[in-house]
C-alpha positions in Angstrom: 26.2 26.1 -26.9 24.8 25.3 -23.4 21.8 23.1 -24.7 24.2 20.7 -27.4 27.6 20.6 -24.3 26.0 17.1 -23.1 25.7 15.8 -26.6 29.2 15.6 -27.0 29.5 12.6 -24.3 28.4 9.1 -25.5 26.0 7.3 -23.4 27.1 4.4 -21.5 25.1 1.2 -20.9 24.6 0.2 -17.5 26.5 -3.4 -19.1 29.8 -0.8 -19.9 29.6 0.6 -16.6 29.8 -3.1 -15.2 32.7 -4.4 -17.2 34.6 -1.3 -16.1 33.7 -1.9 -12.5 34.9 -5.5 -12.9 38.3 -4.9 -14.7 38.7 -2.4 -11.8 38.4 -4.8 -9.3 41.2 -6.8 -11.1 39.9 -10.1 -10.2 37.9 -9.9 -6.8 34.1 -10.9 -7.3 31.5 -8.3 -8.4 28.9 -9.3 -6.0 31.0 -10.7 -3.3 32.6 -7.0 -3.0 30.3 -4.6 -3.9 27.2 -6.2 -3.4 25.1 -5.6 0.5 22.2 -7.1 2.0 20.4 -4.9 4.3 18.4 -6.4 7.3 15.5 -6.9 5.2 17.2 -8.8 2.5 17.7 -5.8 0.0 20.7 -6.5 -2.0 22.1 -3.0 -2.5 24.2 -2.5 -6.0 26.6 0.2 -6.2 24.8 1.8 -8.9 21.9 2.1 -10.4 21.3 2.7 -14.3 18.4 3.9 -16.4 18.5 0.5 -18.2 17.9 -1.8 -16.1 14.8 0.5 -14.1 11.9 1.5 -14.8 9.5 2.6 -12.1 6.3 0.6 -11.6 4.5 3.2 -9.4 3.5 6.8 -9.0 4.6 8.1 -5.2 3.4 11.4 -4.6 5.2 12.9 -1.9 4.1 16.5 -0.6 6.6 19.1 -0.6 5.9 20.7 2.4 6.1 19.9 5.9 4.4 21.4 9.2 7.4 21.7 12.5 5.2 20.3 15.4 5.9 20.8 18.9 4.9 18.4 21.3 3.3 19.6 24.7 2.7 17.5 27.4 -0.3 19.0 29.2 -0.1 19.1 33.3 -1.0 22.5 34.1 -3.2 24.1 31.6 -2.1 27.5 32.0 1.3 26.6 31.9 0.4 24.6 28.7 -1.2 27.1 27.1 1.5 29.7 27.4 4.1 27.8 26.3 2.0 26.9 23.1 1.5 30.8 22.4 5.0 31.0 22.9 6.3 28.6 20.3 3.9 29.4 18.0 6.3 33.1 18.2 9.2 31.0 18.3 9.0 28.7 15.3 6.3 25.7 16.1 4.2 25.8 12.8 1.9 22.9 14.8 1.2 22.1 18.3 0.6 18.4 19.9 -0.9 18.2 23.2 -1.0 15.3 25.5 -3.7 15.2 27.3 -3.5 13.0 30.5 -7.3 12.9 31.8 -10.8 14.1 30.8 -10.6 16.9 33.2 -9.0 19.2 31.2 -10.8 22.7 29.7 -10.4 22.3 26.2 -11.5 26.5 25.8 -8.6 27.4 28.8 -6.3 25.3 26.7 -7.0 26.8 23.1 -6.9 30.4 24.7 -6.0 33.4 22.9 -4.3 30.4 20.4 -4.7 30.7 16.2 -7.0 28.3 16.3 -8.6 28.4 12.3 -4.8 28.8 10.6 -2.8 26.0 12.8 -3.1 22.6 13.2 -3.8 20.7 16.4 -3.3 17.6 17.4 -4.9 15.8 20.8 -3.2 13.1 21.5 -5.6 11.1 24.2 -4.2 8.2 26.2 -7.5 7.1 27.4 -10.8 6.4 25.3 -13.4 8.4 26.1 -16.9 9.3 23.8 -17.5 12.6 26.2 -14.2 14.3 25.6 -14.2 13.3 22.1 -17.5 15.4 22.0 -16.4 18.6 24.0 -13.5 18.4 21.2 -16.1 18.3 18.1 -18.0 20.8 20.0 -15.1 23.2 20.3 -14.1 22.3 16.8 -17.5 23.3 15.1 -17.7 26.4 17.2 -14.1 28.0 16.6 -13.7 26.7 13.4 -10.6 25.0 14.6 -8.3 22.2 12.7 -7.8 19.7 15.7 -6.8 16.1 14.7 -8.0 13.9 17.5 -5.4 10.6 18.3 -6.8 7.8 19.7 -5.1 4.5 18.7 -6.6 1.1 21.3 -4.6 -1.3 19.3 -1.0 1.2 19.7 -2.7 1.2 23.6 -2.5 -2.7 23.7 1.0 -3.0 22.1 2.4 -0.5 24.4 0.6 -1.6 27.6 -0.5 -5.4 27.0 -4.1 -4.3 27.9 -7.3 -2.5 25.8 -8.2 0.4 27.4 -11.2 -1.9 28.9 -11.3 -5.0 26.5 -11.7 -5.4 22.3 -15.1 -5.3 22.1 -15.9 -2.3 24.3 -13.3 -0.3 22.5 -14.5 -0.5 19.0 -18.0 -0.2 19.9 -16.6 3.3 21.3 -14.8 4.1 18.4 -17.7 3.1 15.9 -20.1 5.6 17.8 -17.0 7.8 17.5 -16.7 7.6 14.0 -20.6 8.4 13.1 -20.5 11.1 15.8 -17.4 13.5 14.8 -16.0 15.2 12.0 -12.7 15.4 13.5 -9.2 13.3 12.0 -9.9 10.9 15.3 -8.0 7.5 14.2 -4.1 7.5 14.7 -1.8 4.6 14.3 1.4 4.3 16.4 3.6 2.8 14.5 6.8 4.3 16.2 7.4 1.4 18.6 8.2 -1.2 15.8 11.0 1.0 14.7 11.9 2.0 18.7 11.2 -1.5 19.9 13.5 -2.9 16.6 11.5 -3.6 14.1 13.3 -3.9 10.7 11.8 -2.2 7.9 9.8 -4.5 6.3 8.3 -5.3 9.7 7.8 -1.4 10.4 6.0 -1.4 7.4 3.8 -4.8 7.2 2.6 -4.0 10.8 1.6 -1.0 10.6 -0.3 -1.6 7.0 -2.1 -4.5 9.8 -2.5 -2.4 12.0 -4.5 -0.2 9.6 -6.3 -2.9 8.5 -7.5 -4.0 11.9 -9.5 -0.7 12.4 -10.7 -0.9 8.3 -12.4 -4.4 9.0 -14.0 -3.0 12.5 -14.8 0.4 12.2 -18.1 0.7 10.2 -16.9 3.7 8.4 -13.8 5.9 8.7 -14.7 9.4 6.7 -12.0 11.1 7.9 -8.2 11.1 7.0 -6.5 8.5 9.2 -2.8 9.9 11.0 0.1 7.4 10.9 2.8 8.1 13.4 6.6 7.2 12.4 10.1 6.5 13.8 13.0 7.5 11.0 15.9 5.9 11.9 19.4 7.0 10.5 19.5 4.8 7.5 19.1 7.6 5.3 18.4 6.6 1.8 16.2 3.1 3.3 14.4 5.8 5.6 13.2 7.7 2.7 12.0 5.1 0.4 10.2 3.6 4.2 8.4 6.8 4.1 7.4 6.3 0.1 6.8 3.1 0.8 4.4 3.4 3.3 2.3 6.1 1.4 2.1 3.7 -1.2 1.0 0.4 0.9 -1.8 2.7 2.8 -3.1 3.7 -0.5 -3.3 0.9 -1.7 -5.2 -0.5 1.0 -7.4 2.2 1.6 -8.6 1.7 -2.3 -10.0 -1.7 -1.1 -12.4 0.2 1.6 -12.9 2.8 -0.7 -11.1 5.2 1.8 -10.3 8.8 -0.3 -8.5 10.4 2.2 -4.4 10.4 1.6 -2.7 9.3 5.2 -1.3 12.3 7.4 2.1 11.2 8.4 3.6 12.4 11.6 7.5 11.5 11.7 9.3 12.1 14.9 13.7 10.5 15.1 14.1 7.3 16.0 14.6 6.8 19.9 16.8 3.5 19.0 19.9 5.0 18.5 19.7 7.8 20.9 23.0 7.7 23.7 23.2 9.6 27.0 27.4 9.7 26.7 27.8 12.0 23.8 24.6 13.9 23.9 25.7 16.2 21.4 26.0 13.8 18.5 22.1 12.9 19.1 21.7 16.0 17.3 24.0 15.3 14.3 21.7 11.9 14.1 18.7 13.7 14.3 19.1 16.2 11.6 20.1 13.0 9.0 16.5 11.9 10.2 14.9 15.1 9.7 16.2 15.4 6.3 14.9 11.5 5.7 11.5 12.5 7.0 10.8 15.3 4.7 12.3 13.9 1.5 9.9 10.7 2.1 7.1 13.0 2.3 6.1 13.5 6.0 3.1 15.7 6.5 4.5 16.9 10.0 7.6 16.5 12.2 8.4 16.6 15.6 11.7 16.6 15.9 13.4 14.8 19.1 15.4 16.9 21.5 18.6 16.0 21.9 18.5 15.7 25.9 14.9 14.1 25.8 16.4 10.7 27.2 17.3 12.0 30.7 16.6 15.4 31.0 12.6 16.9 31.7 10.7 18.8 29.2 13.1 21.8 28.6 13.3 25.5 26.5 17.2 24.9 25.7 16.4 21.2 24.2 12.9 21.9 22.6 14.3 25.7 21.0 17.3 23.5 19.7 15.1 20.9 17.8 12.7 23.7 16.1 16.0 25.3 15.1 17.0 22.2 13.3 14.0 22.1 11.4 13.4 25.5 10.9 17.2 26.0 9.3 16.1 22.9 7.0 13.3 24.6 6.2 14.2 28.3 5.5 18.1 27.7 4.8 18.4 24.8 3.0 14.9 25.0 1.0 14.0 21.6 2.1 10.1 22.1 1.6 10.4 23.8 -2.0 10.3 20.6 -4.6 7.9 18.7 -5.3 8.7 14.6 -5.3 12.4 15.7 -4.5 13.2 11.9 -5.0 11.7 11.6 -8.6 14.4 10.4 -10.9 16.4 8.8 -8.0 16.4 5.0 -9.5 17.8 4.1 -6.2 15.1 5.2 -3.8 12.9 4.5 -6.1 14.3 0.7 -6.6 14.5 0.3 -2.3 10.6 1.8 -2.3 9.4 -0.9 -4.5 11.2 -3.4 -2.9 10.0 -2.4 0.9 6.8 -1.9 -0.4 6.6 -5.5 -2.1 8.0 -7.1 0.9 5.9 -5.9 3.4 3.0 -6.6 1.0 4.2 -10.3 1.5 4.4 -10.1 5.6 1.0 -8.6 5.5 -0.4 -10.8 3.5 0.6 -13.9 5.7 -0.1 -11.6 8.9 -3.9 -11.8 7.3 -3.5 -15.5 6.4 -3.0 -16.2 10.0 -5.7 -14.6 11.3 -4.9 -10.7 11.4 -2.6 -8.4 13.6 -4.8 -8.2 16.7 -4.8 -12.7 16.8 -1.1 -12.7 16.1 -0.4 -10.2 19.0 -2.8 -11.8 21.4 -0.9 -14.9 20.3 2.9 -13.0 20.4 3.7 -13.9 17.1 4.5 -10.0 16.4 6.5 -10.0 19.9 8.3 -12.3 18.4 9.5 -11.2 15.1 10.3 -7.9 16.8 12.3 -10.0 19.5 14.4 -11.7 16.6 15.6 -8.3 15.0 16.2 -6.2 17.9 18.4 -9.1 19.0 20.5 -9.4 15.5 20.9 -5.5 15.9 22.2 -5.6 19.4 24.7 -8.2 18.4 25.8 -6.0 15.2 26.2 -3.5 17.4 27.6 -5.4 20.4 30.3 -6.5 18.0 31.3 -3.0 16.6 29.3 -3.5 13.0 26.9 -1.1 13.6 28.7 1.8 14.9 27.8 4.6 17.4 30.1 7.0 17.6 30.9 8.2 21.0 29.4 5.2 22.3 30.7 1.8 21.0 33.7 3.8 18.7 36.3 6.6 20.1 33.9 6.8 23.1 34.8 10.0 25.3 35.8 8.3 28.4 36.3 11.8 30.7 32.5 11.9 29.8 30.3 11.3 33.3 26.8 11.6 33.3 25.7 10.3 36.4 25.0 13.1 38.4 23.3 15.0 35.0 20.5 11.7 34.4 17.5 13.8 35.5 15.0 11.2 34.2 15.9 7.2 34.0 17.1 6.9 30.6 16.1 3.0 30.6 13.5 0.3 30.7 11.7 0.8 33.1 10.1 -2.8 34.4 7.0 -3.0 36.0 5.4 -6.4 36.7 1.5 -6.7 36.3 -0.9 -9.1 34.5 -1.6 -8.3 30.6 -3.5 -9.2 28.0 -0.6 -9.6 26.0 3.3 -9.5 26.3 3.7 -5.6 25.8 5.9 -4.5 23.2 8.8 -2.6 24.6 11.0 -0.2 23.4 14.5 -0.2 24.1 17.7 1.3 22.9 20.9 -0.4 21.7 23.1 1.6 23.9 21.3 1.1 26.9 23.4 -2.2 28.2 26.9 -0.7 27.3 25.5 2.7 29.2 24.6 1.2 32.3 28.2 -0.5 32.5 29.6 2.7 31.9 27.9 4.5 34.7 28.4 1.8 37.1 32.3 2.6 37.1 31.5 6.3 37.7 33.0 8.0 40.5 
């Protein structure tokens, strides 16, 4: 009885489910109503139909994901206990962020798993010896450590190279002969944190990639590409889907076989220090975006991580929200969980062929590095942060507890532990530096100026 129940319903066309739609709307225009345009110039429809879609590409998204916790290394004891301890506590992977060369890499990884879990160095300097002692220490402990070096994220973050163009890649080309280490990551985050719309997200960090293709000699190891979700949870997805699909693509042209290794960490661009709390609520949407779009890893945000230090409370909070998605809600146990979804798949195509077109003229005018030496990138960047601040500004795009039903008993002026905005520091660059900057941050300053 069960296998013949749906037979009894007639199909309808998606052209039925139209004419309904528009005798519903007793007049008003179909497209004027129910028709949206995202930022990126997606016209959304309000449904999607089996009729009208067909998918022209096969996404393969994993269906698991690794909860990393990130570690910022300034006393290596210190460091290494608290690694040992949220390994106990949750942490399925462990970043470190290691600040000089001087750091033991065998006091760090003591008495750590080092064969079963994953590590990640994140270095924000460029240097051939400590990428050695790592190999070294790799090859002898049979260890899985993913080394991050990324001079092009340097010179978008900073304006400078570590020491100039050539000198860096003629580091990073012994670098890639020398080690069988993951060593090449791309930081993509900033477009997103810096405003970025999607398309953009995606077309600079495919240049990005493309920059170290066409100067690194040969790249036999699987290449990491970090992410910013942001709370636009369907488009975040398909980003995600989107993204696997543009580095594939490119890689083919290099002959690169290794699939990317995306690391996905919340958005910082709609963070707020007034109504803390809900940070959480918008990280968990991000989460769920991150792992339904197929990130290999996540490091989840703590909700205090604008102005308060490195804490237990804040970092034990953010495992927990991954590890509930994980274990309670069974978040890791489908493969392609957005198969069949003719929407997502419909905004992944689009994205992806978009940003195809961006790249493409990003190549035409010379490539990412010219066009950020030149501030073309800047720019572009510059124009949609702006039309985002003024949809927010105006109350279109809504944060709750910060530009709607705001909690004005809320103070936080004596609680601001760190300084939650940008910072400015005037020094010569290479470059105009791309900066990251949240949309709350003006209306937040105003707020604790009238503290008491």
């Amino acid at each position: 009885m069960a296998e013949g129940l749906l037979n009894e319903f007639e199909s309808v066309s998606s052209k039925q489910w139209k004419q309904q739609i528009q005798y519903e709307l007793n007049g008003a225009d179909y497209n004027d109503t129910l028709v949206w345009e995202s930022p990126e110039g997606i016209k959304v429809k309000p449904f999607y139909h089996n009729d009208e879609y067909k998918s022209k590409y096969s996404i393969y998204t994993p269906n698991t994901f690794k909860i990393l916790q990130n570690i910022f290394v300034h006393d290596i004891t210190l460091s290494n206990k608290r690694a040992i301890a949220v390994l106990n506590r949750g942490a399925e992977s462990i970043r470190f962020t290691i600040e000089n060369e001087k750091v033991s890499i065998e006091e760090l990884m003591q008495n750590l798993p080092v064969e079963k879990t994953q590590y990640f160095f994140y270095l924000p300097f460029l240097s051939i010896d400590f990428v050695n002692k790592i190999s070294a220490f790799t090859t002898k402990n049979k260890a899985n450590i993913v080394i991050q070096i990324d001079p092009i994220g340097q010179l978008c973050k900073d304006g400078n190279w570590f020491q100039n163009l050539e000198k860096d890649f003629e580091k990073l080309n012994y670098i890639s002969e020398k080690t069988n280490n993951p060593f090449l990551t791309i930081g993509s985050e900033i477009y997103q944190n810096a405003g970025a719309n999607m398309v953009q997200q995606l077309a600079f960090t495919v240049a990005h990639v493309n920059e170290y293709f066409n100067r690194i000699s040969s790249i036999n190891q699987p290449i990491t590409i970090e992410v910013a979700v942001g709370t636009n949870y369907f488009f975040e997805i398909a980003k995600l889907r989107a993204l696997r699909l543009l580095f594939n693509t490119l890689a083919n042209e290099y002959n690169h076989e290794f699939d990317c290794q995306i690391i996905a960490t919340p958005t910082k661009r709609n963070k707020t220090v007034y109504d803390y709390n809900l940070n959480m609520l918008r990280t968990t949407t991000e989460c769920m975006s991150a792992i339904l779009g197929g990130a290999n890893s996540i490091a989840n945000l703590p909700y205090d991580s604008l102005y308060h230090k490195d804490n237990e409370f804040g970092d034990r909070i953010a495992r927990n929200q991954l590890l509930i998605l994980k274990n309670e809600s069974y978040f890791d146990k489908v493969n392609n969980p957005t198969d069949g979804s003719y929407y997502i798949e419909s905004l992944t195509e689009q994205l992806a062929e978009k940003a195809l077109l961006l790249f493409k003229d990003i190549e035409a005018n010379g490539g990412f590095i010219k066009q950020l030496i030149e501030g073309t990138i800047q720019k572009k960047i510059q124009e949609s942060a702006i039309k985002e601040q003024e949809l927010f500004n105006d109350g279109r795009e809504v944060l709750v507890g910060t530009n709607k039903y705001p909690n004005k008993s809320d103070k936080m002026k004596y609680d601001l532990e760190l300084y939650p905005f940008v910072k400015q520091k005037p020094r010569k660059t290479l470059i105009i530096p791309i900066i990251e900057k949240r949309i709350a941050e003006k209306m937040e300053q105003e707020r604790l100026s009238q503290e008491e």
